[in-house]
C-alpha positions in Angstrom: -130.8 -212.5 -55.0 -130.8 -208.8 -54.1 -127.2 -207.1 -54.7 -125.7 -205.6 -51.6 -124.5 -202.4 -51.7 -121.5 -201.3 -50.1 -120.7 -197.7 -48.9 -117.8 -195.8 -50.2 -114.6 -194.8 -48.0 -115.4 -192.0 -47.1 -119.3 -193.0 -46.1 -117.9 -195.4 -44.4 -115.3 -193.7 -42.1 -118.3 -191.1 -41.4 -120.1 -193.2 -40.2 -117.3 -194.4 -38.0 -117.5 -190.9 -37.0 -121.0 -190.5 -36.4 -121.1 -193.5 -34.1 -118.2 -192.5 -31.9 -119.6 -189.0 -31.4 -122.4 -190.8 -29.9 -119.9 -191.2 -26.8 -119.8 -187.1 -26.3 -120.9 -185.9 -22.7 -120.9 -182.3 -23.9 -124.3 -180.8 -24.0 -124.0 -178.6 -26.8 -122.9 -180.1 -29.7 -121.4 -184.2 -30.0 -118.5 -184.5 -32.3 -116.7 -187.8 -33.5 -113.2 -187.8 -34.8 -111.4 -191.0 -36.7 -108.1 -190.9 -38.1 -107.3 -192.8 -41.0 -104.5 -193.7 -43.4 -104.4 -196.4 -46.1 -107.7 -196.9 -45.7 -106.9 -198.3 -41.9 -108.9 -197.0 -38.8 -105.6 -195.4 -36.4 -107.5 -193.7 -33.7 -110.8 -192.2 -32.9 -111.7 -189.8 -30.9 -115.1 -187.8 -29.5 -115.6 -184.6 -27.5 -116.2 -184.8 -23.7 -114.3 -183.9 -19.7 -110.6 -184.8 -19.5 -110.1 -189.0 -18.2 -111.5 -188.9 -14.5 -113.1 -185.6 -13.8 -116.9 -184.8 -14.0 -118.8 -184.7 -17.4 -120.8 -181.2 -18.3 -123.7 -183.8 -18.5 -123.2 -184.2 -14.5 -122.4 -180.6 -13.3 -123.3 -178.5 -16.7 -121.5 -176.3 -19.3 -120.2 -172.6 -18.4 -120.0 -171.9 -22.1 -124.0 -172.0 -22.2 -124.2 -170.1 -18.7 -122.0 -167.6 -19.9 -123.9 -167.7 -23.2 -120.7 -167.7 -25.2 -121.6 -168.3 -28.7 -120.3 -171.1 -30.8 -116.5 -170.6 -32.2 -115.4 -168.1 -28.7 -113.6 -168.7 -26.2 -112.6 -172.5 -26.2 -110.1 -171.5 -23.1 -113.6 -172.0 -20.8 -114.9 -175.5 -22.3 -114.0 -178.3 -20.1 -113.9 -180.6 -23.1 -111.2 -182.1 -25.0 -112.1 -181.9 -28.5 -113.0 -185.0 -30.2 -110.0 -184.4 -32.5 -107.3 -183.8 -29.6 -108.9 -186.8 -27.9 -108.4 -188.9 -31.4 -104.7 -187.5 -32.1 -104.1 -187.8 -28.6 -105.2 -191.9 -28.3 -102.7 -192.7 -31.2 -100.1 -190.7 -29.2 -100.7 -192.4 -26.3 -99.8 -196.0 -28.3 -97.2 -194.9 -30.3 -99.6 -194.6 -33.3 -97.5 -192.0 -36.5 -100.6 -189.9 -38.1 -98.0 -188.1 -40.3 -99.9 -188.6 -43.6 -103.2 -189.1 -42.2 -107.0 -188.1 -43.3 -108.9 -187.0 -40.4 -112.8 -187.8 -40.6 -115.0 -185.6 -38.5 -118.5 -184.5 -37.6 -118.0 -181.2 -37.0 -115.5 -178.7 -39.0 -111.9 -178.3 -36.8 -111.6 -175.1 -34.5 -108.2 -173.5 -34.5 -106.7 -175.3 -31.7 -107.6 -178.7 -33.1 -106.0 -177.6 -36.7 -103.3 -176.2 -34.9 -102.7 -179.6 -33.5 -103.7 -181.3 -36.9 -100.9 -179.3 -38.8 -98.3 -180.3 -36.2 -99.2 -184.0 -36.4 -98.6 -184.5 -40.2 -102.1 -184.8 -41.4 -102.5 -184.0 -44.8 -106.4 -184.2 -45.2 -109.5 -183.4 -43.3 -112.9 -184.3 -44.3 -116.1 -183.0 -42.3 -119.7 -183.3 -42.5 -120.6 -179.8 -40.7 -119.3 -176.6 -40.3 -118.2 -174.2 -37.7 -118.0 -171.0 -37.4 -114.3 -170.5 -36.8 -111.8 -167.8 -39.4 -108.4 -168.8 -38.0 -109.2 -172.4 -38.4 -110.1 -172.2 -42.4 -107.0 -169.5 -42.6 -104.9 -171.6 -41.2 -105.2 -175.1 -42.9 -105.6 -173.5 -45.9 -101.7 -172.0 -45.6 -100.8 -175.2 -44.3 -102.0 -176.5 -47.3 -104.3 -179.0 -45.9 -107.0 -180.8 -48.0 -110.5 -180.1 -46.1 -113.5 -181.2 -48.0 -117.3 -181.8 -47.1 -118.7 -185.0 -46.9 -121.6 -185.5 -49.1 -123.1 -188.6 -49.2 -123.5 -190.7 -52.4 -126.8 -190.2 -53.8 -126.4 -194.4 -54.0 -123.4 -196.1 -52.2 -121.1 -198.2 -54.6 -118.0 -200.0 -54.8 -115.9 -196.6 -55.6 -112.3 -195.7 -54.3 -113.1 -192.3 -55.6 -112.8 -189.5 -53.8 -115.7 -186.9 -53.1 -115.5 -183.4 -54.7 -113.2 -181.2 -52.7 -115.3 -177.8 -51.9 -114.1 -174.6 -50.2 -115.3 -173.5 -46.8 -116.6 -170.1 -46.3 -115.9 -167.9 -43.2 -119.1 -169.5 -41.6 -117.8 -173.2 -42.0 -120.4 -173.8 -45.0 -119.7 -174.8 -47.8 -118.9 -172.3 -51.3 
């Protein structure tokens, strides 16, 4: 009988991540957020239009009208990110992220960590980056753990964590 092999914690809760950002509506990039602490799902999150009003896939985005690169001027994005959505969804049922790991697809931009610092979470760990200075500044005087995900080259059994690696000013990895 062929052993199964399971995925570690943190493949796992990417994947988790992955799937919700499947839910985005926003046209230029689709972003999954899940929250997690002791190893227990809290809250998850994706990017897309506030509850009730029309999705950029129905009437567009102004960011790629206005040709606004990636990382600028978040103030025109009708999107919640998926972050604020996922920190927003445990707020909304009395859900404490204080102490929480925040899984998501896409590095945090600055009003995300912002909100990240304010909520308690104490770890972050991301499978892409974006291009965003304040945000690395800033959780990095907060004191926040961010790693990448990298995928095992084989899943396992493992509790381990992955290597923690520093993010460059491009949200790559050093």
């Amino acid at each position: 009988m062929k052993r199964r092999i399971r995925p570690s914690w943190d493949e796992y809760f990417m994947s988790v991540a992955e799937l919700v950002s499947q839910r985005s509506t926003c046209l230029r990039r689709q972003v999954g957020a899940v929250i997690v602490k002791d190893k227990k799902i809290l809250s998850t999150g994706y990017n897309g239009a506030p509850s009730g009003l029309p999705h950029c896939l129905d009437i567009g985005c102004l960011r790629t009208a206005l040709k606004i690169p990636s990382g600028e001027r978040h103030e025109l994005c009708r999107a919640i990110h998926a972050e604020q959505n996922a920190i927003v969804q445990a707020a909304s049922f009395g859900v404490s992220i204080r102490g929480a790991t925040l899984y998501s697809t896409t590095y945090p931009c600055s009003l995300c960590s912002k909100m990240i610092i304010n909520a308690g979470m104490v770890e972050i760990v991301v499978r892409d980056g974006y291009p965003d200075e304040m945000s690395i500044e800033m959780l990095a005087q907060a004191k926040i753990k961010v790693r990448m995900f990298t995928a095992s080259a084989s899943a396992n059994n493992s509790d381990e964590d992955e290597e923690s690696v520093r993010i460059n000013k491009d949200g790559g990895m050093k």
